[in-house]
C-alpha positions, 0 to 999 in steps of 0.5 A: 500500500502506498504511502497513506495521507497523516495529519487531517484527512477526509474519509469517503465511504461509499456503498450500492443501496439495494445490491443483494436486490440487484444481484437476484434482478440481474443474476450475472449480469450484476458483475458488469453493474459491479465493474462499470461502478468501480470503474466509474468511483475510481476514475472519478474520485482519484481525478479529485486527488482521492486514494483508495483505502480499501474495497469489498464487494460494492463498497469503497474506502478512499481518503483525501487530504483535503475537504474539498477534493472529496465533495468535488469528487463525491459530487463528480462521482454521483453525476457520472454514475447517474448518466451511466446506462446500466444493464437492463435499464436498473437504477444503481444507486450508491450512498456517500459519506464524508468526515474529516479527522486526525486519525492514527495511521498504523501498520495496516493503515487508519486508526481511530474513531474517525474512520468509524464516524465516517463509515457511520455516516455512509450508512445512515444516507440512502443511495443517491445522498452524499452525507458531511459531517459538521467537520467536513461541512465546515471546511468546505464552506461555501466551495462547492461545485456548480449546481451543488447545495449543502442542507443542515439535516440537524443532529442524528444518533449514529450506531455506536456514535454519539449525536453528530450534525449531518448535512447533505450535498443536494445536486441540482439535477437530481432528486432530493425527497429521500426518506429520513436518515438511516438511524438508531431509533430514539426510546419511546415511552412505551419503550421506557415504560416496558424497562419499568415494569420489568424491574418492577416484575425483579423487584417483587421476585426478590422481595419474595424470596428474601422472605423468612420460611416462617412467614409463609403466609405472608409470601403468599400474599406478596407472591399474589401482589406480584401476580396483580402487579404484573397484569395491571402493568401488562393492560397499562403497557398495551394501552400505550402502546396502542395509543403510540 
């Protein structure tokens, strides 16, 4: 591998939405779909100084040592993947997401939660949607290519990330109604309210089995408070749940 680029670097991961869906549309035919989107994600990305990292299957690593050469090949990229004429006229649609950061490099190449963030990020766009984090947004500014916008998607909850500000390239030419953001599910109060009966439900087992055996009696009757406790719980847990 060559030499990779320290200090602040700007990672693009980017992957095909749908693509076990395309493999069983097209059958054989996916492996021209899979060599005309590599082909295309290189030429474009590395004419915007990009490296690339690393590849499996639909999906790319590559690496930038500054912001604005990774929107500049993101956005190139995603042109020329939607003028492309793919096999039997499907619609390959692939996700982006950049995020800028001071990663460690080592042995078998970057390091850190920088990588992590931007893998994150990819994940949570759908095909089409190229994604920035605060980071990258920030260094990019207002330089972008031509035809290009960036809207604040707000702070999202990303799996294994804490809260991170999301923004979104929009090409002119292309749509911009993409359903919301791919991310961890926020508790509902039923959610909140299912975690209070369970240790409620803990509760009252060791209550009684914390009881003396003298008191048999007595652990009869909290055994059947138990039992009331549970099912005036469960019929309050379903009534919220059909409310929510």
């Amino acid at each position: 591998m060559a030499e990779l680029p320290s200090g602040t670097v700007t990672f693009l991961f980017s992957d095909i939405e749908g693509s076990t869906r395309l493999l069983e549309q097209l059958g054989d035919r996916y492996a021209d779909v899979l060599r005309d989107h590599r082909r295309i994600l290189r030429e474009r990305l590395r004419d915007s100084n990009g490296q690339e990292i690393d590849t499996q299957g639909d999906a790319f690593f590559f690496s930038f040592t500054r912001a604005k050469d990774a929107v500049t090949g993101a956005v190139a990229a995603q042109r020329a993947l939607a003028a492309h004429e793919w096999p039997e006229g499907v619609a390959v649609k692939t996700r982006m997401g950049l995020h800028t950061g001071e990663p460690n490099v080592g042995d078998e190449g970057y390091v850190g939660l920088d990588v992590v963030r931007a893998a994150r990020i990819c994940s949570a766009g759908h095909g089409g949607q190229i994604l920035l984090s605060e980071t990258t947004r920030a260094l990019v500014g207002n330089d972008v290519p031509e035809g290009v916008e960036i809207h604040d998607l707000g702070r999202a909850s990303l799996k294994d990330i804490q809260h991170e500000r999301l923004f979104e390239l929009t090409l002119a030419e292309q749509r911009t109604d993409f359903p919301p953001l791919k991310t961890e599910q926020p508790q509902t109060a039923a959610d909140d309210l299912a975690a209070q009966i369970e240790r409620k439900v803990h509760e009252q087992i060791l209550a009684g089995f914390d009881s003396p055996a003298g008191e048999m009696r007595h652990t009869f009757f909290g055994l059947l408070n138990l039992v009331l406790v549970v099912a005036a719980a469960a019929i309050i847990f379903l009534i919220v749940k059909a409310v929510l």
